[in-house]
C-alpha atoms as one frame of an Amber mdcrd trajectory, in Angstrom:
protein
 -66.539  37.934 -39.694 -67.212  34.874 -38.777 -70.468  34.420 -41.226 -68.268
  35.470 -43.864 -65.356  33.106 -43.623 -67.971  30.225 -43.180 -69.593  31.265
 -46.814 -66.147  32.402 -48.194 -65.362  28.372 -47.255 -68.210  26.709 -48.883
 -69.304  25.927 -52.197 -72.978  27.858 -52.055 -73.343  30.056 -55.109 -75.477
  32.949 -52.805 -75.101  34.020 -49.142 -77.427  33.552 -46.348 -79.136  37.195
 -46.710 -79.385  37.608 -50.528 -81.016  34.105 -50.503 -84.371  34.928 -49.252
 -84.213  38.060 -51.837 -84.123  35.867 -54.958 -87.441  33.800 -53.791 -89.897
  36.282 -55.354 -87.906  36.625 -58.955 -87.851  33.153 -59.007 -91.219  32.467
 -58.297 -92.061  35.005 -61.053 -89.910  33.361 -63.252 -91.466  29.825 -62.639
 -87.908  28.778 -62.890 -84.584  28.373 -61.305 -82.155  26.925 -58.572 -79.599
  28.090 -56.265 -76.956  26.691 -53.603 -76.932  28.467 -49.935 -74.444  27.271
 -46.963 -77.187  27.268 -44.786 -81.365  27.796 -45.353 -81.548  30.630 -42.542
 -85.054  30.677 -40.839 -85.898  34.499 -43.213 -85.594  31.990 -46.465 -87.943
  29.705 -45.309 -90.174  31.807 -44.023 -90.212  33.914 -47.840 -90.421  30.657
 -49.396 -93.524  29.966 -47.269 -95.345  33.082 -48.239 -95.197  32.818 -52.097
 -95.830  29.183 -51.903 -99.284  30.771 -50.771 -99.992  33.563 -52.842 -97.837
  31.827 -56.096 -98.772  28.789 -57.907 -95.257  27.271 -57.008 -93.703  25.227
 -54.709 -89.828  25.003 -53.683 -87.780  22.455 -53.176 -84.729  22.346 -50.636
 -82.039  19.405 -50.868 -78.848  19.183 -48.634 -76.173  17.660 -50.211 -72.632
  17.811 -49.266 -72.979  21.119 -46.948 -74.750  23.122 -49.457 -78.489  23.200
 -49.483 -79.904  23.320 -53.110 -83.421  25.608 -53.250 -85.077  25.258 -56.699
 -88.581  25.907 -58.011 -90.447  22.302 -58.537
């Protein structure tokens, strides 16, 4: 419950668990950006792996509470 009111309370557009699921689409896509409350260790990890297999790299930003993960 807790998890929830802390997302619920910021100004990310995705949650902490269907973060790390958008990594591969956008990777795909060679495009696109989201906001998360908080990069949990499962998104970094993800991010990690397609950096290697993908020709892409992310980008993660924290501004104002919200961490901003977008393809470079």
């Amino acid at each position: 419950m807790k998890e929830v009111k802390r997302y619920l309370a910021s100004t990310a557009a995705v949650g902490e668990y269907l973060a790390d699921q958008l990594v591969l689409p956008m990777a795909l896509a060679g495009a696109g950006e989201f906001t998360v409350a908080h990069p949990s260790c499962h998104l970094l990890t993800n991010i990690a792996v397609v950096e290697r297999f993908l020709p892409v790299r992310f980008s993660l930003i924290e501004t104002d509470g919200v961490t901003r993960v977008s393809i470079e």
